[in-house]
C-alpha positions as CSV (number, residue, x, y, z in Angstrom):
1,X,-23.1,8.2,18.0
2,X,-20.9,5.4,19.3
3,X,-16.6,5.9,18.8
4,X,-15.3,4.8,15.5
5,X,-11.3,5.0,17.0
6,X,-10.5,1.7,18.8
7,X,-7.3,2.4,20.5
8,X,-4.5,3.0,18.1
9,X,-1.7,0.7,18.3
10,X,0.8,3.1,18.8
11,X,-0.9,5.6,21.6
12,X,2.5,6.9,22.1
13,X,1.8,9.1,19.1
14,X,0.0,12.0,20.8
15,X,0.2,14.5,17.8
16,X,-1.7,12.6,15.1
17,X,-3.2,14.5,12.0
18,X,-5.7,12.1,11.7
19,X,-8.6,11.4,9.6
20,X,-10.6,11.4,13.2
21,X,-11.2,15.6,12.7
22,X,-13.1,14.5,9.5
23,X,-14.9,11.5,9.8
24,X,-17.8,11.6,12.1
25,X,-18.0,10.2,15.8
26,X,-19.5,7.0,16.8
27,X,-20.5,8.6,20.5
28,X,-24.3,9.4,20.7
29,X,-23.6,12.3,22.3
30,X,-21.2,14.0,20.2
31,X,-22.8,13.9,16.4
32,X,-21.3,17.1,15.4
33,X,-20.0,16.6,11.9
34,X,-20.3,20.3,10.3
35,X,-22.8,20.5,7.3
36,X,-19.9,21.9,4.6
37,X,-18.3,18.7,5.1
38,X,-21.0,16.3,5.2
39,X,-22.3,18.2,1.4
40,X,-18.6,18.3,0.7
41,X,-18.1,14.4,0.8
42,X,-21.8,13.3,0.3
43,X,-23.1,11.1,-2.7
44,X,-26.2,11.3,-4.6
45,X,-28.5,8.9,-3.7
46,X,-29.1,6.5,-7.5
47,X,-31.5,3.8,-7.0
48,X,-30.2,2.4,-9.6
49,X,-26.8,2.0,-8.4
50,X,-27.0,1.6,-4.7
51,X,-29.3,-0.7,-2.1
52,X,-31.3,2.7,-1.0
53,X,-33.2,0.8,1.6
54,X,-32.2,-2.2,3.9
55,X,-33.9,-4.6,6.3
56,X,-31.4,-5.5,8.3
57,X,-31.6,-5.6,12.1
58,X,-30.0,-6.8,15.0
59,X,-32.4,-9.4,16.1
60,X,-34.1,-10.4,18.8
61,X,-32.1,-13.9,18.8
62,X,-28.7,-11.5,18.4
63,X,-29.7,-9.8,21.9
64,X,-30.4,-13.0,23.5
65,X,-26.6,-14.1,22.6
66,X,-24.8,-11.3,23.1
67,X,-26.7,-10.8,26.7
68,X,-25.6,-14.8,27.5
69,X,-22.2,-14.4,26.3
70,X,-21.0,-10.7,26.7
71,X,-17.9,-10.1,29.2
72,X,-16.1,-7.0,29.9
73,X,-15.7,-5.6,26.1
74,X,-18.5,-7.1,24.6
75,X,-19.0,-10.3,22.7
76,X,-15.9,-11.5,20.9
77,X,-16.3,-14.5,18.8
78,X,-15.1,-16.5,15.6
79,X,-17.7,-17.3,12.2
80,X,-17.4,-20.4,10.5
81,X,-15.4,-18.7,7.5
82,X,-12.6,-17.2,10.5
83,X,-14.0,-14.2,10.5
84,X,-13.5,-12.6,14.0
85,X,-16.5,-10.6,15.1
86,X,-16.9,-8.3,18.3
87,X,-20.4,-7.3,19.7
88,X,-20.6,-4.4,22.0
89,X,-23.8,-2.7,23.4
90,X,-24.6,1.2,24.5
91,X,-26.3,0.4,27.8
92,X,-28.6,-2.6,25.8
93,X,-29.7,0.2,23.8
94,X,-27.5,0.6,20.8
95,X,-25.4,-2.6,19.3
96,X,-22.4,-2.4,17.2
97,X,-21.3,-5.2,15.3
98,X,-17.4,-5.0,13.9
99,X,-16.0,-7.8,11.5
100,X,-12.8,-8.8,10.5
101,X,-12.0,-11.5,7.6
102,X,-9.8,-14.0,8.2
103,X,-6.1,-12.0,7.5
104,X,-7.8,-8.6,6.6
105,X,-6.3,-4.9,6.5
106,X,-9.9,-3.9,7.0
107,X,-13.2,-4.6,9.9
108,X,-16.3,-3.8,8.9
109,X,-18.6,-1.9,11.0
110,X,-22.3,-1.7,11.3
111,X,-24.4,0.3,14.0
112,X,-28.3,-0.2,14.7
113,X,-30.5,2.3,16.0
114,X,-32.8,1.8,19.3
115,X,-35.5,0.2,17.4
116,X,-32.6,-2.8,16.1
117,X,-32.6,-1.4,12.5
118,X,-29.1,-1.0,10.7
119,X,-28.2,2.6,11.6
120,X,-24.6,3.0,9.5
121,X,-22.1,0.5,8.1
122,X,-18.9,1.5,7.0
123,X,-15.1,-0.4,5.9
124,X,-12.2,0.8,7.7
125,X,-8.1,0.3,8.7
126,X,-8.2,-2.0,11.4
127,X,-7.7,-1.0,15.2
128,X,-9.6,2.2,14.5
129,X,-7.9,3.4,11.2
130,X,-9.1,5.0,7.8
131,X,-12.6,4.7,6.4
132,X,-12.2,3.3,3.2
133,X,-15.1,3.8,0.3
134,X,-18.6,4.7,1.4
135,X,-19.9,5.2,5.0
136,X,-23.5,4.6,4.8
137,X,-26.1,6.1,7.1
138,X,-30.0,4.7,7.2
139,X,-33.3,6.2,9.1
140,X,-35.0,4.1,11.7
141,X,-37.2,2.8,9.0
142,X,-34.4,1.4,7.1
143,X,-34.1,4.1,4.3
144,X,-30.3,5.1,3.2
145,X,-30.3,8.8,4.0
146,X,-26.4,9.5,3.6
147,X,-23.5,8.1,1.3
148,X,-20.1,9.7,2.1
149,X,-16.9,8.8,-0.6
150,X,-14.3,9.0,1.9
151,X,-12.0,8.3,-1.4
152,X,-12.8,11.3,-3.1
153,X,-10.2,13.6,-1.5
154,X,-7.6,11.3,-2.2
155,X,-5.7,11.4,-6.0
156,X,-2.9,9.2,-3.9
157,X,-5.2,6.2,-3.2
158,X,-4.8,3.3,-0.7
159,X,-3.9,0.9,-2.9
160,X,-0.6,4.0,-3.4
161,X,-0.3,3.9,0.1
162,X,-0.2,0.1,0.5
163,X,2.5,0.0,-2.7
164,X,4.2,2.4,-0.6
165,X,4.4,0.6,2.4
166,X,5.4,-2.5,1.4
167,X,7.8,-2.1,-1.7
168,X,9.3,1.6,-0.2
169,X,9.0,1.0,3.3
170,X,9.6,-2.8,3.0
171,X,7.1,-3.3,5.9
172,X,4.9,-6.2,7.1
173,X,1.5,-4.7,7.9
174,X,0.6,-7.3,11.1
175,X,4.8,-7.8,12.2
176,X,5.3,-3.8,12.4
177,X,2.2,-2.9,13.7
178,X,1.5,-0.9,11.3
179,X,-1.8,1.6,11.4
180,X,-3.0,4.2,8.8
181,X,-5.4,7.2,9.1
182,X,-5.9,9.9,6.7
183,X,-6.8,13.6,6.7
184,X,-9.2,14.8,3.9
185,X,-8.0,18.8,4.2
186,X,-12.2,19.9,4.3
187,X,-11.0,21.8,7.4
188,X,-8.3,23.4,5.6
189,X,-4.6,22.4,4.2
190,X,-3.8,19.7,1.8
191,X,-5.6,15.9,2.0
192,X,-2.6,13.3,3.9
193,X,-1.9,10.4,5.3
194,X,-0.4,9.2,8.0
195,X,1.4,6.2,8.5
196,X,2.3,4.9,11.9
197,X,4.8,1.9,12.2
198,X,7.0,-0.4,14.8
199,X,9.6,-1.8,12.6
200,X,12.6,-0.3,10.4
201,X,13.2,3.2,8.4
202,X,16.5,3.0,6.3
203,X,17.8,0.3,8.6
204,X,17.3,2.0,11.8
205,X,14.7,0.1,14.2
206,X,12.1,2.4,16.1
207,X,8.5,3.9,16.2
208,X,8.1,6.1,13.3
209,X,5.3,8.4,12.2
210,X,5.4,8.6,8.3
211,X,3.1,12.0,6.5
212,X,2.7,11.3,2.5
213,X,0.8,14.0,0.3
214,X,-2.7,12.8,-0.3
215,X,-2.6,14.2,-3.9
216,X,0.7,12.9,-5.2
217,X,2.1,10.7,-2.4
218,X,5.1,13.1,-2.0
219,X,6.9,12.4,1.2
220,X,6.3,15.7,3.6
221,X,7.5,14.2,6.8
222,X,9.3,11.3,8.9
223,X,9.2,11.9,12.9
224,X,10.8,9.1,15.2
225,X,8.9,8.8,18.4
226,X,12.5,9.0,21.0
227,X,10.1,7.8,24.8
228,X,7.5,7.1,26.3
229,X,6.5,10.4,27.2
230,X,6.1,11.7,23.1
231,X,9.6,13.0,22.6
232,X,9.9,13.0,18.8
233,X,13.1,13.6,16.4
234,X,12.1,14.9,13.0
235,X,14.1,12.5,10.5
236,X,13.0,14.6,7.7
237,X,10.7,17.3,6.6
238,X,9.6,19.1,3.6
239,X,10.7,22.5,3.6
């Protein structure tokens, strides 16, 4: 499947326990999500709750646009309602549509198989961040085959998280750069997250990696990133 992770903003940070280990690859090539996990996180399918079939494509008239206006990257553009939206293509075979409303945390991201039909959609943290909620997976006839909770691990929620960050950690999400991911401890160990910044911890400016218990939000670790080349000082840990 295509890549999920668009680069992180802070690629400084090369030892990130991130959600990536848990949630599945976008690259075709690499769908290797382990089936414990995948039954672990999955929904039951309730017609009567969920859209259990779609009809949406990337059309014909899509293609034609993006082929006229693509550059290096893709398609970038702006809706009427300031949403920014950014086209890209697997070799004209597989589109990827991402949007981002006007002033969101959050892009949303659909995939279509070969035959243009919507392959998965999904909410996540943008510049490659968190899936939030379900990620939803359809067949190439447009029947919803998968509907992973990416909540369920997490008794600490993102709406905990976001408390966290701006009343405790008196951060702007857009000035400090700020980027989250999450790990949901199928693999093993305790569900966390992981909160990357640019900005100010207890009054002392610097690039700082922040680890909160996933259960409880308990603080379990502050590193500051010291150079370029990944030094990092451990401000404090939970012993």
């Amino acid at each position: 499947m295509k890549r999920i992770s668009i680069i992180f903003l802070m690629s400084i940070i090369t030892s990130c326990h991130s959600q990536d280990k848990d949630k599945p690859s976008k690259k075709k090539t690499t769908t290797t999500t382990t089936t414990s996990e995948r039954i672990n996180l999955e929904l039951p399918i309730n017609p009567k709750t969920m859209q259990t079939h779609t009809t949406e494509e990337f059309t014909e008239q899509d293609i034609q646009k993006y082929k006229k206006n693509k550059i290096d990257g893709g398609y970038e553009y702006t809706r009427a309602d300031g949403a920014k939206v950014l086209e890209t293509d697997d070799e004209l075979i597989l589109f990827t549509r991402d949007i981002t409303p006007e002033n969101s945390l959050f892009t949303l991201s659909k995939e279509y198989h070969p035959n243009r039909r919507l392959w998965m959609k999904y909410n996540h943290f943008v510049n490659g961040g968190f899936i939030k909620g379900v990620f939803y997976e359809y067949d190439e006839s447009g029947k919803l085959t998968k509907a992973e909770d990416y909540d369920k691990p997490f008794k600490f929620t993102w709406e905990h998280v976001k408390k966290y960050i701006e009343q405790d950690l008196k951060l702007d999400f857009f000035k400090d750069e700020v980027n989250i991911n999450n790990y949901n401890g199928l693999s093993g160990g305790k569900p966390t997250w992981d909160i990357n910044f640019k900005g100010n911890y207890k009054d002392v400016f610097g690039v700082y990696y922040v680890t909160l218990d996933g259960k409880d939000g308990e603080l379990l670790k502050v590193k500051k990133i010291l150079g370029r080349d990944g030094e990092q000082q451990i401000i404090f840990e939970k012993k």
